[in-house]
C-alpha positions in Angstrom: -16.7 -13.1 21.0 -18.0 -15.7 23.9 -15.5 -17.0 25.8 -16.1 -20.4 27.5 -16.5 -19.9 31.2 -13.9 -21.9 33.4 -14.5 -22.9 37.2 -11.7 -23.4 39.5 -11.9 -25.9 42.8 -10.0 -24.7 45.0 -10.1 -28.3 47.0 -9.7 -30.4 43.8 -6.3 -28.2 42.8 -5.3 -28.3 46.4 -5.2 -32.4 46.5 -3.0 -32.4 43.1 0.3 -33.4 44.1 1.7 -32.4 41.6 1.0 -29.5 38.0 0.8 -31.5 34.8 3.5 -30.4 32.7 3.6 -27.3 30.6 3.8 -27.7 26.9 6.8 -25.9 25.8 5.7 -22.6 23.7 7.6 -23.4 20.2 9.2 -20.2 17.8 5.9 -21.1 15.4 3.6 -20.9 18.1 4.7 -17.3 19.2 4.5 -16.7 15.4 1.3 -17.8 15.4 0.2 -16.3 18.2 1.4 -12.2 16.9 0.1 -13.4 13.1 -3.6 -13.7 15.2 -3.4 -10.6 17.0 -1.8 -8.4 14.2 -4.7 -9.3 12.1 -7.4 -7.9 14.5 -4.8 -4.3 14.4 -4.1 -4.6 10.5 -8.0 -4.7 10.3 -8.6 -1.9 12.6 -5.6 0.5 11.6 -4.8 -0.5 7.9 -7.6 -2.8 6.1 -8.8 0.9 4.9 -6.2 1.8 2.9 -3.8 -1.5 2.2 -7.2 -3.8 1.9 -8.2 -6.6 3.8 -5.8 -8.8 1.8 -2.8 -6.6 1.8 -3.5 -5.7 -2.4 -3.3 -1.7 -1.5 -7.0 -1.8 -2.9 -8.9 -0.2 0.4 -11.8 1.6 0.4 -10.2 5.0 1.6 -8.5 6.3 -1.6 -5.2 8.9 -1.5 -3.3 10.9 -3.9 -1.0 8.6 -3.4 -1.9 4.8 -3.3 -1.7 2.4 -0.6 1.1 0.0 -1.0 0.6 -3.6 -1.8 1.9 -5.8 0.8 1.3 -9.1 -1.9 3.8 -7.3 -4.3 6.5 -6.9 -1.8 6.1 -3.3 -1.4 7.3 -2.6 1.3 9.2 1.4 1.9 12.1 0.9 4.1 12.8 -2.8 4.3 11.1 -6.4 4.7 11.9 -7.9 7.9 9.0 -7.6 10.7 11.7 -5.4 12.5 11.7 -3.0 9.9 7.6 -2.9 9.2 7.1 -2.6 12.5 9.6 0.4 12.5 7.2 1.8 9.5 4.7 1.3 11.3 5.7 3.2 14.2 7.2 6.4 12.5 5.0 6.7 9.3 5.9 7.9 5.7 6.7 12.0 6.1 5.2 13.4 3.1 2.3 10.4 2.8 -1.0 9.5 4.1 0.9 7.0 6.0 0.6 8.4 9.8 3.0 7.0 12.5 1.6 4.6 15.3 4.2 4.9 18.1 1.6 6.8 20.2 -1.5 4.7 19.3 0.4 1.4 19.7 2.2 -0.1 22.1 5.9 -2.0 20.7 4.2 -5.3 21.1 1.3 -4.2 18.9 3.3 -3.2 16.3 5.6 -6.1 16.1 2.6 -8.2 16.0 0.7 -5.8 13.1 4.2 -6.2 11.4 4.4 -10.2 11.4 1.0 -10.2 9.9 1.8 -7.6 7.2 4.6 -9.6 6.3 3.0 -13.1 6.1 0.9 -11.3 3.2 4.4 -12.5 0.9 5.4 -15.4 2.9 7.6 -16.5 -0.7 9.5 -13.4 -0.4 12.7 -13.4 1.1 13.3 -11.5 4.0 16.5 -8.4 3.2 18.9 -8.3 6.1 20.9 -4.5 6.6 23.5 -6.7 4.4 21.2 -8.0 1.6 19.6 -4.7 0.7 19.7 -5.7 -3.8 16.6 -6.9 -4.7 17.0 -10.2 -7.4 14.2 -10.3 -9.9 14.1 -13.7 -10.7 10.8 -15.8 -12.4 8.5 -12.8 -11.8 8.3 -9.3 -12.1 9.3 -6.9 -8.8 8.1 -3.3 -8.0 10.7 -0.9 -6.0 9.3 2.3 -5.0 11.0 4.9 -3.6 13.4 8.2 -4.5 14.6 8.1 -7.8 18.6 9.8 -8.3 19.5 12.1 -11.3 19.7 10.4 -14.1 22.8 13.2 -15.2 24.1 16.1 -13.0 21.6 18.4 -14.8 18.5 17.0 -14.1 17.3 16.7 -10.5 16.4 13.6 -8.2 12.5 12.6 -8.1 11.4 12.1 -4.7 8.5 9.9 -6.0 9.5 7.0 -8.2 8.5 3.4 -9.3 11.3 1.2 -10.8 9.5 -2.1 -12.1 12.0 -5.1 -12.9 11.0 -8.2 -15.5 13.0 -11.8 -15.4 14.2 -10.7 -18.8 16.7 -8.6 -16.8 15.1 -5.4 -18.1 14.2 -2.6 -15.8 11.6 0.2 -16.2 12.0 3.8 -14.2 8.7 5.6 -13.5 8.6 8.8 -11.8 5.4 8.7 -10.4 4.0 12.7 -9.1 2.8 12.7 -13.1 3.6 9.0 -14.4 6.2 8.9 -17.1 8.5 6.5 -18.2 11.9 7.9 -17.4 14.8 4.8 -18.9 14.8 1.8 -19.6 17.8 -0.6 -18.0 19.2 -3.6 -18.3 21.7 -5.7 -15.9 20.6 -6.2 -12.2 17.7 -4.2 -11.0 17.8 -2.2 -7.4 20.4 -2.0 -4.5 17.8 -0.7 -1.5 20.2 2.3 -0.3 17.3 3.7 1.4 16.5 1.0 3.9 19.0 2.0 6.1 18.9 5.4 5.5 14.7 6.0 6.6 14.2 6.6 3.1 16.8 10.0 3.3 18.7 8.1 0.2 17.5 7.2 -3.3 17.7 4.1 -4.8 20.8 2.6 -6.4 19.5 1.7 -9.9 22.0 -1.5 -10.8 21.5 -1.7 -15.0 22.8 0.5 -17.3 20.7 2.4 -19.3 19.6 1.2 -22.6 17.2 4.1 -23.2 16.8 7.6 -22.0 13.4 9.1 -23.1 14.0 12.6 -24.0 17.2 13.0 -22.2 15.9 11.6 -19.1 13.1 14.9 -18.4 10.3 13.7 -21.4 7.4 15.6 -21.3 3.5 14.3 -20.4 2.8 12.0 -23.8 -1.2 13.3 -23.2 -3.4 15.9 -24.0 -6.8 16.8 -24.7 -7.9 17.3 -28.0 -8.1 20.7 -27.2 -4.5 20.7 -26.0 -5.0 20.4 -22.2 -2.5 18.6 -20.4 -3.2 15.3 -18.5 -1.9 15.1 -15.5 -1.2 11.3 -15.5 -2.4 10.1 -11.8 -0.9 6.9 -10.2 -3.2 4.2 -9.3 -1.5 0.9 -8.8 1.2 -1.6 -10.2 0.6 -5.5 -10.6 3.3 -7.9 -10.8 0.9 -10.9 -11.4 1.5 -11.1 -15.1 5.0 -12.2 -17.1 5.7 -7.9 -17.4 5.0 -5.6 -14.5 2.1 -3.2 -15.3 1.7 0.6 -14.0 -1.9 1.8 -14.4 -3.1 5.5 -13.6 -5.7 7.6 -14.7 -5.5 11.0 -16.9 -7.1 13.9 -15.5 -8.1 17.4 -16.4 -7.6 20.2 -14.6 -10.7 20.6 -13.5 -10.7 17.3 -11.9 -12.5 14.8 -14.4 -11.2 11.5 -15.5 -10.6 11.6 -18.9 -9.2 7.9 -19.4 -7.7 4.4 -17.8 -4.5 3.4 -18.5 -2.5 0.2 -18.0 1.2 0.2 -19.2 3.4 -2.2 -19.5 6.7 -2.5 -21.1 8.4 -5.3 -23.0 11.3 -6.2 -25.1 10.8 -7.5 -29.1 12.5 -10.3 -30.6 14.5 -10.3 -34.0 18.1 -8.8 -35.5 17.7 -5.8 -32.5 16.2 -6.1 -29.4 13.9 -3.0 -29.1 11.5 -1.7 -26.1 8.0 -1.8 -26.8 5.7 0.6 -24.2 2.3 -0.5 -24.4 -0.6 1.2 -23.6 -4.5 -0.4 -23.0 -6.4 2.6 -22.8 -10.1 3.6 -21.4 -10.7 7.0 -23.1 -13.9 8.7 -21.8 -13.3 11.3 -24.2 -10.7 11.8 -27.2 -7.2 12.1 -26.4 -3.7 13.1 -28.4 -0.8 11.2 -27.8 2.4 13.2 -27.9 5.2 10.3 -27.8 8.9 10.7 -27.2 11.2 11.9 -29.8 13.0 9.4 -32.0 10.1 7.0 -31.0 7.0 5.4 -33.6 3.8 4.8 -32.2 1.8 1.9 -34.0 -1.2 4.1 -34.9 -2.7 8.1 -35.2 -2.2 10.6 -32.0 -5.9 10.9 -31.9 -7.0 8.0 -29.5 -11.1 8.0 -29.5 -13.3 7.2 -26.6 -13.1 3.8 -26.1 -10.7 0.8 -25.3 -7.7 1.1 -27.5 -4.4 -0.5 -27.7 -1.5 1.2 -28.5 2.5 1.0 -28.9 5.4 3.3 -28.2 8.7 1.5 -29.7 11.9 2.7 -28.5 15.2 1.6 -30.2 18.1 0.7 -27.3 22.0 1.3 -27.6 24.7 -0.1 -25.6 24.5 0.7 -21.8 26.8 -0.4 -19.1 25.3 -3.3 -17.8 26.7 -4.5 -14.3 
């Protein structure tokens, strides 16, 4: 970067009478200001993972994907305060490493008001306004998921995707699988204050529970091998949120692409339609839920394929 080259005089400054006013620095120019150095951290520190544009599509690739800061997905809260507070500390149990002795406080309040000028729409959760509304479009909270009952335990890794139609999807997300499906509000963010120590507070009642709430993997070889079902990323750009991940062996390959999505039907009784768009490298066996149909045989060929999983809902306690 050149940087113009400025003389001073002493004798011309001297014969000033008086300094020429000092424009007054405004709240938007100081915003401006951090938003232009926070882009020159973000692209040194985080481009690699989160992507130059904040989509969580970098070029360095994790077990566990890099968040997209366009969908709102943000761990512990969406004010600059608490990215920067991200920032500084890190994720325990992530690839997300903690800053505080890399950057100084100033660099990572600046990195923050970048980050979060990647969803200028989305409004900002004080420690008082921790529910998330979905409203026109689809939202994505990520974070611990509680027991569904007192006999199954907590998932530490989860994805809960909300649709305007006020139904709500629950993902763990170590092997993706569709846990319920709710309907009422969507997610009180009991971890925000808590450093993520708490699990979320899932609002809707359940509507359905796959398999009691612990279903198995729904793929296998056609062998029998078990697909361990791999998180890749969500997108919230479409009318239904979408959870796509990859199947793969044991010994590493990638058997297919999957995008998911879940939707409700229309008629006499509202059912929950779980729709897969699959890229099968190889043939794979579908082994859906009990007291579910699926639209067509287990045995999915290589290929792209389209399938559905319909589950039939009863009464749950809505708040």
């Amino acid at each position: 970067m050149k940087y113009p080259l400025i003389l001073c005089i002493p004798l011309a400054l001297a014969s000033c009478s008086t300094e020429p006013e000092k424009e007054p620095v405004t709240q938007s120019m100081e915003s401006a200001s951090a938003i232009q150095g926070g882009e020159e951290i973000y692209m040194l520190y985080c481009a690699q993972c989160h992507g130059a544009t904040g989509d969580g599509n970098g070029v360095l690739k994790h077990d566990r994907p890099a968040r997209s800061f366009i969908d709102g997905g943000y761990s512990f809260g969406n004010t600059v305060h608490a990215i920067a507070k991200t920032t500084a500390f890190g994720i325990p149990g992530t690839p997300m490493p903690p800053f505080v002795d890399m950057l100084s406080a100033e660099q990572m309040e600046s990195v923050a008001t970048y980050i979060r000028n990647f969803a200028p729409t989305l409004a900002e959760a004080r420690e008082d306004e921790k529910e998330m509304v979905v409203t026109d479009s689809p939202l994505v909270a990520r974070g611990m998921l509680p027991a569904i009952n007192p006999t199954l335990k907590l998932h530490p890794r989860g994805i809960v995707i909300g649709n305007p139609d006020r139904f709500s999807y629950e993902y763990r997300v170590d092997d993706v699988r569709l846990l319920s499906v709710r309907q009422g509000r969507f997610v009180l963010r009991a971890d925000w204050g808590e450093r993520g120590g708490a699990p979320l507070e899932l609002l809707g009642g359940v509507v359905v529970l796959v398999d009691n709430g612990d279903p198995d993997g729904l793929f296998t070889t056609k062998d029998g091998e078990a697909l361990h079902a791999k998180l890749k990323s969500t997108n919230t750009m479409h009318d239904y949120g979408e959870i796509s991940y990859n199947l793969v062996a044991q010994d590493g390959r990638v058997v297919a692409q999957v995008m998911e999505t879940c939707r409700t039907t229309t008629g006499t009784r509202t059912l929950i339609e779980q729709v897969f768009d699959i890229q099968a490298n190889e043939s794979v066996i579908i082994h859906p839920p009990s007291n579910t149909d699926v639209s067509n045989a287990p045995l999915v060929p290589a290929g792209n394929h389209s399938f559905i999983i319909t589950h039939a809902i009863y009464g749950g306690d809505s708040k």
